[in-house]
C-alpha positions as CSV (number, residue, x, y, z in Angstrom):
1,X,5.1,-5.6,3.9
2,X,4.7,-3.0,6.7
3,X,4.5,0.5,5.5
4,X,4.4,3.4,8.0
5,X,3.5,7.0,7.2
6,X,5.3,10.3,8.8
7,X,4.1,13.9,9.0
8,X,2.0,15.0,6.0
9,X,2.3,11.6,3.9
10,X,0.3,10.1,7.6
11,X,-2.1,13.5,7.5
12,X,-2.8,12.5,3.7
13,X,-3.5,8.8,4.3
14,X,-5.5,9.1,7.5
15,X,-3.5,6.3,8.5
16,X,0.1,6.2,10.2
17,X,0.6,2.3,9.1
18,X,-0.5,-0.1,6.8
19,X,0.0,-4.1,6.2
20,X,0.1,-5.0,2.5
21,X,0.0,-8.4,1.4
22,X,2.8,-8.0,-0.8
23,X,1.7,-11.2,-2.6
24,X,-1.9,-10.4,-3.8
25,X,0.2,-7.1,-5.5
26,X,3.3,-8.2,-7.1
27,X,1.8,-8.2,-10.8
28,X,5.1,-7.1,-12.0
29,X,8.7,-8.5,-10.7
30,X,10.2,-7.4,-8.9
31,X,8.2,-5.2,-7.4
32,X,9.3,-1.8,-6.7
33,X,8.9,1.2,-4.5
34,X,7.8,2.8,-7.2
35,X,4.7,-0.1,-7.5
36,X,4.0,0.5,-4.5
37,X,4.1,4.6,-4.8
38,X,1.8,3.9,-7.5
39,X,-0.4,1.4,-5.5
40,X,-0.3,4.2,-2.3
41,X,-1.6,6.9,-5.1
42,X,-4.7,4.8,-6.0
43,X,-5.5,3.5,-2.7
44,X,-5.4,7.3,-1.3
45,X,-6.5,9.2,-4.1
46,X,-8.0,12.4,-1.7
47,X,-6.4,13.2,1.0
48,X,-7.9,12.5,4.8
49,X,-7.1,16.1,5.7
50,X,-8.5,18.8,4.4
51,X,-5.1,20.8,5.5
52,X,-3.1,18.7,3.3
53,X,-2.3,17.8,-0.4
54,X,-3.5,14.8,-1.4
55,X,-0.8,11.6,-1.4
56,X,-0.3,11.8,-5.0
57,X,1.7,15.3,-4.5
58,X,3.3,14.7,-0.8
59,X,5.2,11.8,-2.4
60,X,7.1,13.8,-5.3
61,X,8.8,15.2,-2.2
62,X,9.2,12.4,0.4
63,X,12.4,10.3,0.8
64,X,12.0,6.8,1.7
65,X,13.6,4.1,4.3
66,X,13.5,0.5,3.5
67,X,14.7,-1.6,6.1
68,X,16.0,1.8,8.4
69,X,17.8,2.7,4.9
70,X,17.5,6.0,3.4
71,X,17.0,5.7,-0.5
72,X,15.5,7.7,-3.1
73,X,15.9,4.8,-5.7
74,X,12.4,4.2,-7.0
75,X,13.9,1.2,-8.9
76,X,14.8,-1.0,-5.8
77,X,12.8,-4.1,-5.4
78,X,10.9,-5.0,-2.1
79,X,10.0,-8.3,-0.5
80,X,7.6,-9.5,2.1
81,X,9.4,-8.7,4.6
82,X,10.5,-5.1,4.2
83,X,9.5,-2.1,6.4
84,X,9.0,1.3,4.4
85,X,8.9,4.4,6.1
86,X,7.6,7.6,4.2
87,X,9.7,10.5,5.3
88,X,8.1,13.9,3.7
89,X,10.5,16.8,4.2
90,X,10.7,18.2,7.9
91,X,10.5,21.5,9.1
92,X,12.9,22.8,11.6
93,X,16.6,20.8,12.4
């Protein structure tokens, strides 16, 4: 799975993508974005930038894309495959 990380959610992570082996994680199926939110907390548990709140809090307000669709449904299951974009609210229009 390709995750990629946008504004404050990249400024928390230190990172603007990251591969995950969705296969060495899946300890539950399905697995769900909200695994892997769970999985992002632990594995970024301070934040990289000492200007921005640690992962843990940017996510209560991001949105998410899965496959270039916008969803907020922590339920929905991800494969292998699947691209997830973290999308923290935006300033400006």
């Amino acid at each position: 799975m390709h995750i990629r990380f946008f504004a404050a959610a990249a400024a928390a992570t230190g990172v603007e993508e990251q591969r995950v082996d969705l296969a060495t994680l899946a300890e539950s199926t399905p697995f769900t974005l909200a695994d892997l939110s769970a999985f992002l907390v632990e594995s970024f548990p301070v934040s990289a930038s000492s200007h921005t709140p640690p992962l843990a809090e940017v996510l209560t307000r991001c949105s998410f894309l899965v496959n270039e669709v916008s969803t907020r449904d922590l339920a929905q299951a991800l494969t292998s495959g699947d691209v997830v974009d973290v999308l923290p609210p935006f300033a400006g229009g």
